[in-house]
Each structure stands twice: as C-alpha cells, then as structure tokens.
C-alpha positions in Angstrom: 2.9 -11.4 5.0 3.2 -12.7 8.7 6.5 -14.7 9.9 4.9 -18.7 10.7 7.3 -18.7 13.1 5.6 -16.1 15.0 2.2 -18.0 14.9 3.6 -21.2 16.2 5.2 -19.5 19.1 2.4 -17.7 20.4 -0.9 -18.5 18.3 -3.3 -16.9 20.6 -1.6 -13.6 21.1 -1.2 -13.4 17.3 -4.6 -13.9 16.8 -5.6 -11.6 19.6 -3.9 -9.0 17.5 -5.5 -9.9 14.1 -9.3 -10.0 15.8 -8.8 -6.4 17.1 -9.2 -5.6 13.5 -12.2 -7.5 12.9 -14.2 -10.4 15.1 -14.4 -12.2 11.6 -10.8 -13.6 11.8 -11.1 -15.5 15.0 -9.9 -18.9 14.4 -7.4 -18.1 12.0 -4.4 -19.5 13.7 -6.2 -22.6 14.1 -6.7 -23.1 10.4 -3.0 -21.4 9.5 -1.6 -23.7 12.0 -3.3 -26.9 10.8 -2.2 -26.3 7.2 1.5 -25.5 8.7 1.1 -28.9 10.1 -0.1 -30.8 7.2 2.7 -29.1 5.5 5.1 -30.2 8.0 4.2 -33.7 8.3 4.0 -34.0 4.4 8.0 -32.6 4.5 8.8 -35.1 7.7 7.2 -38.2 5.7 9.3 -37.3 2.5 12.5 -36.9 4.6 11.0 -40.6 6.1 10.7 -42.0 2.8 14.2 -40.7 1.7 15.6 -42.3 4.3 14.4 -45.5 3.6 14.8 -45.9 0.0 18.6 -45.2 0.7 18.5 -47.9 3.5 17.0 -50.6 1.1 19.3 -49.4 -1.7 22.4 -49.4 0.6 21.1 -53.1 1.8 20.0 -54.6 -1.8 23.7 -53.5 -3.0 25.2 -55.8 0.0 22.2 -58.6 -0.8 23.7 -59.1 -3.7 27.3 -59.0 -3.2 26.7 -61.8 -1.0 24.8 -63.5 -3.7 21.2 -63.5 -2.4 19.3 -62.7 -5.2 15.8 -63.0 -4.1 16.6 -60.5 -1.1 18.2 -58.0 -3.5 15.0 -57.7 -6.0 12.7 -57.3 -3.0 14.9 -54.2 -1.3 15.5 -52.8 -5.0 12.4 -53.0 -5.7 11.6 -51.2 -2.3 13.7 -48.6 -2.6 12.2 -48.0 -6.3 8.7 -47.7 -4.6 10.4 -45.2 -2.1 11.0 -43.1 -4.9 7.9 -43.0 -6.2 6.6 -42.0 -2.2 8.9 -39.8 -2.3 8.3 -38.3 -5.3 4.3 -37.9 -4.4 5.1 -36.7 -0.9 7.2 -34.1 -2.1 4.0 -33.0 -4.4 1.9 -33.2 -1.8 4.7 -30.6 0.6 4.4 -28.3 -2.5 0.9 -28.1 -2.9 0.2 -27.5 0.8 3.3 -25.2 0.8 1.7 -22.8 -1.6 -1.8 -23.4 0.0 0.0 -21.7 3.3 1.7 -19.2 1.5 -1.7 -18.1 0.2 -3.7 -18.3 3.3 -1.0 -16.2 5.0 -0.7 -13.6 1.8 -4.6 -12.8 2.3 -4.4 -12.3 5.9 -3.9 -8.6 6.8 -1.4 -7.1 9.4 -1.4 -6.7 13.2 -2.4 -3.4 14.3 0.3 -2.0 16.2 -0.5 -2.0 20.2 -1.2 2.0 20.3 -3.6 1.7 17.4 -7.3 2.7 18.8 -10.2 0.1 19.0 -12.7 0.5 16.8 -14.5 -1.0 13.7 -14.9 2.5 11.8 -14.3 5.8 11.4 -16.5 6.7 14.3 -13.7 5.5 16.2 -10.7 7.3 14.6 -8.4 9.6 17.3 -8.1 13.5 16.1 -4.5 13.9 16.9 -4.5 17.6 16.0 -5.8 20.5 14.0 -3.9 23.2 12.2 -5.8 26.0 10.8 -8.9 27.7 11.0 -12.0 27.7 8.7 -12.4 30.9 6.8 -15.3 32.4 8.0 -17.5 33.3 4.5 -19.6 36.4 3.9 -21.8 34.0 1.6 -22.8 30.7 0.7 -19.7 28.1 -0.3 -20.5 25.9 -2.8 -18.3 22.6 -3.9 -15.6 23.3 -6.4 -18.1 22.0 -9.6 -20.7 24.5 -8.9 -17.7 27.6 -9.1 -17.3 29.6 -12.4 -14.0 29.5 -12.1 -14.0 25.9 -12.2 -15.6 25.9 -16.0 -11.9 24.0 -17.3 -13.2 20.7 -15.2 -15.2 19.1 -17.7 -17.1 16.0 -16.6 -19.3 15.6 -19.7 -15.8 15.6 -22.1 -14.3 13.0 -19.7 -17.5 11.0 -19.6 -17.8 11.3 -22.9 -14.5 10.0 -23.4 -14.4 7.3 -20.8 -17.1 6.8 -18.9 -18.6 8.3 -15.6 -15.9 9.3 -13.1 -13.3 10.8 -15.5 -12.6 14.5 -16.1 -10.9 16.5 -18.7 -8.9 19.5 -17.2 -8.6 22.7 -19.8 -6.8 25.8 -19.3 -6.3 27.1 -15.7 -7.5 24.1 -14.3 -4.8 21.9 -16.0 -2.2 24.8 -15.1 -3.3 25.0 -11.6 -3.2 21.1 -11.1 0.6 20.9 -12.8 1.6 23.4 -10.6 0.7 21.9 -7.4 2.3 18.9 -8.4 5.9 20.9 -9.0 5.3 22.3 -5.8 4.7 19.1 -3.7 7.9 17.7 -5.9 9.4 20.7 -5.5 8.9 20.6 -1.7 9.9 17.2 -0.7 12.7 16.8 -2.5 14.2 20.7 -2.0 13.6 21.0 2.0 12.5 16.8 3.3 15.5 15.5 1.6 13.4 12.7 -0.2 14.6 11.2 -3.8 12.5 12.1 -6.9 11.9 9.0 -9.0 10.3 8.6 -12.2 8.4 4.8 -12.2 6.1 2.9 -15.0 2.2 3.1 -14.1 2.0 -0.4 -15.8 3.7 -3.4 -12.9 3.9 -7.2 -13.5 1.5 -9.3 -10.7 4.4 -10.2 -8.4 4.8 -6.2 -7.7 1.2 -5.6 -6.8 1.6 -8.9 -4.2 4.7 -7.5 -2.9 3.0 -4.3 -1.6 -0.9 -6.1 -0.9 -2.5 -5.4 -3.9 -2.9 -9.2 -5.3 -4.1 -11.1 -4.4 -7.2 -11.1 -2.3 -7.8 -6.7 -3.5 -7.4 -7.5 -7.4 -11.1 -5.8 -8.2 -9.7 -2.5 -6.7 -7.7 -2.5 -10.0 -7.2 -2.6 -13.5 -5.5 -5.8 -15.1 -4.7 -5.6 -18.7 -5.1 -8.6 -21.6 -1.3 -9.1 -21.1 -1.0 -9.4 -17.4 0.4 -6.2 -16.4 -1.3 -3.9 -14.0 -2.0 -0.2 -13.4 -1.0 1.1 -10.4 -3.9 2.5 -8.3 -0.4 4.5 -6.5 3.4 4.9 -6.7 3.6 2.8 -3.9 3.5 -0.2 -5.6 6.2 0.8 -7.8 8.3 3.0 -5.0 8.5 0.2 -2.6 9.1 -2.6 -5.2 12.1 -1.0 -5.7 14.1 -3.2 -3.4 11.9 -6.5 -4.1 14.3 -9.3 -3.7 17.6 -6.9 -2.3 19.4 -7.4 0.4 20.3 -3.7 1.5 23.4 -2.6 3.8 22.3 -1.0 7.1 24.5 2.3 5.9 22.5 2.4 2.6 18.7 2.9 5.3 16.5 4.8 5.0 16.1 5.2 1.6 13.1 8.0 0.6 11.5 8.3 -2.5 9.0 10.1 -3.8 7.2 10.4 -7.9 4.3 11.9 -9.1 2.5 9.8 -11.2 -1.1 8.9 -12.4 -3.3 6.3 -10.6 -6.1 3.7 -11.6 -8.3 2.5 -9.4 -11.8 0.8 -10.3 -13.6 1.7 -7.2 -15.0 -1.2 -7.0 -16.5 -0.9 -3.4 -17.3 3.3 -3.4 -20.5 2.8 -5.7 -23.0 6.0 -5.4 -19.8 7.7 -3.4 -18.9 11.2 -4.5 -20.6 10.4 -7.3 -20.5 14.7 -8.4 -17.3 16.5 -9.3 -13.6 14.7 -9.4 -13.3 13.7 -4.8 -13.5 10.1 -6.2 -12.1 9.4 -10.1 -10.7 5.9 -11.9 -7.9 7.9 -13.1 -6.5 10.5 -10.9 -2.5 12.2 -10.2 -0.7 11.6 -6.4 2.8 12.5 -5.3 4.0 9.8 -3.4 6.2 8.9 -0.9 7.7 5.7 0.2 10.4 4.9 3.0 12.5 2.0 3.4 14.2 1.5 7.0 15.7 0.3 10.2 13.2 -1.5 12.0 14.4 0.4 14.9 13.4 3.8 12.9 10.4 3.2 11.2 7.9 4.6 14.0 10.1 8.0 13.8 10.0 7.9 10.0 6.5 7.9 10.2 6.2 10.6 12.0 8.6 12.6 10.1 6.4 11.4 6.6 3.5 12.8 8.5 4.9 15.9 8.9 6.2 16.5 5.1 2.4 15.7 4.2 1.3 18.1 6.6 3.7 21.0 5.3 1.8 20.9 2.2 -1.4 22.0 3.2 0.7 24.4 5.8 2.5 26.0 2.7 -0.9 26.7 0.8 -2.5 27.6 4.4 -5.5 25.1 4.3 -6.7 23.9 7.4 -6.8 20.4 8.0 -6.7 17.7 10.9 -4.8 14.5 11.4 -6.4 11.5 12.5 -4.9 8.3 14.2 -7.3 5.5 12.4 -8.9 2.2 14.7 -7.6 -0.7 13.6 -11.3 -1.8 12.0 -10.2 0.9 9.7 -7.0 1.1 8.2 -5.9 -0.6 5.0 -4.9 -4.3 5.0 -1.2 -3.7 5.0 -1.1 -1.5 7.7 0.3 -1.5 10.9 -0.5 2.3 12.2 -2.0 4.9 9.6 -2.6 8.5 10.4 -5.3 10.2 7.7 -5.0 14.0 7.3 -8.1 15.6 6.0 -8.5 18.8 4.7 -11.3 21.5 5.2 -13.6 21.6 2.3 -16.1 24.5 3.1 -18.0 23.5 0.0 -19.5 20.0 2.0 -18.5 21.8 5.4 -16.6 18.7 6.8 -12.9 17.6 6.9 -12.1 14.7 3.6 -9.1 13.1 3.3 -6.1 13.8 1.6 -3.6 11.6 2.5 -2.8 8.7 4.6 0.5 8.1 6.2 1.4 4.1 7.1 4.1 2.3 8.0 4.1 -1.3 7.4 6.2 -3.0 9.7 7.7 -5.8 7.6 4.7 -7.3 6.3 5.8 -6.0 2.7 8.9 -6.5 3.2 8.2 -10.2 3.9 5.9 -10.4 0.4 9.0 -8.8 -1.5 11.9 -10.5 0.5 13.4 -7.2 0.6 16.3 -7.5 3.6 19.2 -5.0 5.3 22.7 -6.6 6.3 23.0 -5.7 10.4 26.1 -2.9 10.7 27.6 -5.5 13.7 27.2 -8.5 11.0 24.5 -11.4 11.7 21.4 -12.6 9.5 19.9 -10.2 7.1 16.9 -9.0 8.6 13.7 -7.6 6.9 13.2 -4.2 6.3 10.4 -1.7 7.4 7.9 0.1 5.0 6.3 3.0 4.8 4.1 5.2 2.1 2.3 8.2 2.1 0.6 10.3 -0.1 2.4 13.9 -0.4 -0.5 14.9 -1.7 -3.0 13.7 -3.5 -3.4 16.2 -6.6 -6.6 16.4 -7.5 -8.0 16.7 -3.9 -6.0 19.2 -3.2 -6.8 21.3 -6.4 -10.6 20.9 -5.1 -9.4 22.6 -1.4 -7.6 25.3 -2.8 -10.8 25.7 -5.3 -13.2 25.7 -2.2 -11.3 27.7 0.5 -10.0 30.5 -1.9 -13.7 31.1 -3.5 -14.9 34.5 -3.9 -18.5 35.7 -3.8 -18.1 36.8 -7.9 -17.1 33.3 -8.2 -13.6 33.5 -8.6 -10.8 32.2 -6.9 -8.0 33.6 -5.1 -4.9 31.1 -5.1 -2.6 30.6 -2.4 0.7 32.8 -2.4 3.0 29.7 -2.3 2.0 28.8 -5.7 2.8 32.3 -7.7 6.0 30.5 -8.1 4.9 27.8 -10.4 2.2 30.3 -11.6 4.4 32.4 -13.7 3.0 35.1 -10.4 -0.3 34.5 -11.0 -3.0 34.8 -8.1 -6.4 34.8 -9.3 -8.8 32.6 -11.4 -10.9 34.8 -12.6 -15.2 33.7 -12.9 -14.4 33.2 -16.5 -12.1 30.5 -15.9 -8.7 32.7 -16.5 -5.8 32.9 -14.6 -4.8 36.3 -13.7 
C-alpha cells in the first residue's frame, strides 16, 4: 500500500512512477488526491462542529446562570444539533476514509528506478546464463510423452478433480519428495534461512496483507467459511509479523516452508494446457525475508542466488531475467525470473521469481522495526522467492536427463535423498 503522504508531497512524480507500469493509471493521483481531500475536509468540518457545540454548551451553561432563559434553550439546543453534525460528519470521514484506503489497497507499487521499460516480456533484461544445453543424439520430447514418466497420471487426477490436476505414483512421487528435502535441505543447511511449517488455509486480512485481496481474489480459492488457500507460502511467511513492531537486532529474519499451493488460474486459460507446467494444486519451497530498508536490495540479491544454487546443484541450465516494469506482479518493486532450460519445448520457462517489496506489504500488514539509535518505528522491507518451485523443477530434471530408451538419468546431488538411486528406468522404476 502507498504512504498518502508521499502522494501529496509530490503527486506527479509518484504518478510518473506508477504509469511506467502501465499508461492505464494516469490520473491516479488526481482521483487519490481528491478523495484524500474529501476525506480531509469531512475530518476538518467535524473538528469545526466539535468546536462549536462546546462553544454553545460552554455559553448556554453561563445564559443560564445569569437567568436568561430564552438564550440558554437556543445555544442548548445548538449545541444538541452540533452533535448530531458531528455525529454525521464523523460518518461521512469514515466512509470516505475506507473509500481511500481501498483505492490505495488496489493500486500496485512503484517500480524501482533501475527496473527496465517495457509493457511485456519482450522487454525483460537477461542478466545472465549459467549452463549449457545438452546437446541430444535424438529427438527430446516434454516430460508427459517420456516412459519414465508413466507415475504422472493426468487421467487419475482429472478423474479426481478436474482438468489440471495430477496424481504422482511411485518414482515420480519419490523423485518430487526428494527434491523438496533437498531444496529444504539446502537453504536451511548452507543459506542460513529458518524452516517453518505454516497452514495452507489464511483468514482474508492475510491475503490483503501480502496483495492477494482485494482487487486478485479470482486467482484463488475462497472457502464457504471465509478462509483462503494460499496460492504460495508467502502469504503465510510474510504474515508472520502482521501487526509487530520488530527490534532492528531481531532483522533480517529468513524463512523458508515447503508447502502446497492453489491457484485457480483464472487468467492462463488454453496455457500449458498438456502435462503438470501450469496445475490448480501444485508444491513450492518458499522463501520470505523481512529487513532493514537499508538491506533489502542486497537481500535480494543474496535470495537470488540461493534460488539459483538449486538449479546449480542439480546442473540444469538456466538464465535470470531482470523483468520491465509492465511485467512484474502487483506487489513488486524489482523482480528477477530465473528460467530453466527445458529441451522438451526448446526454450527457457520459469521457475522462480525473486521480489522484494519495498514496504508496500509492510504498509498492508503494519509490520514495523524499532531504529537501533531510537526514533519512530519504521516499516519494514519484504521480500519472497520461490526456492524452487517443485513440480517445475521435477519436469527439468525429467527433460534434461532423458535417454534415447526413454529413461532418465537423475542428477548426482539427489542420490542422497534417493536412498543412491540414479536412474528411472523406461518402465517407470527407480534404479
């Protein structure tokens, strides 16, 4: 959520920032401004009106010690009509209070100033690639069309749920627990990062504080009681200090869960439509950040890097793009995408997306930090990141480790978790 006080200062530069993202917002600090003002005047004429009725009442009270009686029913019954203003005015500040807060909860955040113009991916920045595509003897195919991948079973999970589910059986299930331990494993062993164990199931006010609710509610699932499943841990990560007020020593804090996701897909219709890229119901390790404002550009960059180190560790190539501002997420202030190399559909997909937020969560959530040298409590920074997501990353270790029998040779760094096993065999077997 933006600061108002940062509008009225300097409206057109704040709205210079905001169009960069999309031409549609121009005129927004007009109309945020003219509510601000309604609200404003609304609060000054209450604070009017209180003064008043006090006046009248202080007056009546010496009308009638001095024994004039018709002066003291007309400035009583003044200051009982001030009341009733008062009353009404301090309605009317509510209503247009709340009207503000909304209009400022739906509008999304500045791009920071080294964020690349652009309205769409055609625009994105490669920052760098690590890795090079294996060169095949034969014709890669996507991970549905391998024998090895017979445990993914669309028709069961259709069957079951609808179209873009999937049940897992045997090595695929195995293989996609393991690379969750591993990412877990990872993060919290060698990037220092807090494993956490959250609900999948969050009250409204959680999915506002991190930019869920309210203006993206079709993106998710609402129950019949109110609750709401989290399309990612970060809703549940970063909602951990809704409402504190941190000390400086305590910063950063760095969590990270695996946990399932829900998401409707409400805008991806006919999208990787074949196999499990895009699923309603999917498994991400997460990772969330809460800092010093002064540190949250360098935590991004470290967050980056622990994402990165994944693919590293299981040696698939990938390359990490700085997105435009026309398109990163609504919360974001700079987002870096790393995509991964799936010779299957011969192009880079993505994998995860590293943001920080600046404070606009932190603003939704009143989530503060106490300054080491004393002062104000001041609004933390934000930032998430997916470490990986699961299920994508099960496809690229699929795709790159194919094998022209139509197995699949597994990356060395997951033997661990694998009980030593390398191989999926073309029957579907580990081995």
């Amino acid at each position: 959520m933006h600061d108002i006080r940062a509008i009225r200062e300097n409206p057109q530069g704040w709205e210079a920032a905001l169009v960069r993202r999309s031409a549609g917002w121009a005129g927004t600090a007009e109309r945020v401004l003219a509510l601000d003002g309604a609200r404003r005047a609304a609060i000054a004429a209450s604070e009017a009106a209180v003064a008043e009725g006090n006046r009248a009442a202080k007056e009546a009270g010496a009308a009638r010690g001095r024994g004039d009686h018709a002066e003291f029913g007309r400035l009583r019954a003044l200051a009982a009509d001030k009341k009733v203003e008062v009353a009404r005015l301090n309605d009317d500040a509510r209503d247009r209070d709340q009207d503000l807060r909304e209009m400022l909860l739906g509008i999304p955040n500045l791009p920071a100033p080294d964020v690349p113009e652009g309205a769409d991916e055609a625009a994105n920045v490669e920052v760098r690639r690590w890795g090079t595509p294996r060169a095949f003897a034969f014709q890669p195919v996507e991970h549905y069309q391998l024998p090895a991948a017979a445990g993914l079973d669309f028709e069961a999970g259709a069957k079951l749920a609808g179209s873009r589910f999937a049940v897992l059986r045997g090595a695929m299930a195995r293989l996609q627990r393991a690379l969750a331990q591993f990412m877990l494993d990872l993060h919290t062993r060698e990037h220092g990062l807090l494993e956490t164990w959250t609900p999948v199931l969050v009250r409204p006010e959680m999915m506002v504080g991190t930019g869920q609710l309210p203006k993206f509610g079709e993106d998710s699932y609402e129950t019949t009681n109110g609750w709401w499943l989290v399309p990612t841990a970060e809703v549940t990560l970063t909602n951990l200090v809704h409402g504190e007020t941190l000390e400086d020593g305590a910063l950063p804090l760095r969590f990270v869960a695996h946990t399932q996701c829900f998401r409707s897909e409400a805008g991806s219709a006919g999208k990787d439509t074949a196999g499990m890229l895009r699923q309603h119901q999917f498994e991400k390790v997460e990772m969330v950040s809460i800092t010093h404002p002064d540190r949250s550009d360098e935590e991004q960059r470290r967050m980056l890097g622990c994402a990165e180190a994944v693919l590293e560790r299981l040696g698939l190539p990938y390359r990490t793009v700085l997105l435009c501002a026309g398109d990163m997420g609504a919360g974001a202030r700079r987002t870096f995408d790393v995509e991964v190399w799936l010779p299957g559909q011969d192009r880079y997909r993505e994998i995860s997306s590293v943001s920080t937020t600046g404070d606009y969560q932190a603003r939704r959530m009143n989530a503060r930090f106490r300054p080491r040298g004393g002062g104000k409590p001041e609004f933390v920074h934000t930032l998430n990141g997916s470490g990986l997501a699961v299920g994508r990353t099960l496809i690229a270790v699929l795709e790159n480790g194919q094998e022209e029998d139509g197995s699949v040779t597994l990356p060395e760094a997951l033997a661990p978790w694998l009980g030593g096993l390398r191989r999926v065999t073309a029957e579907g077997v580990l081995a």
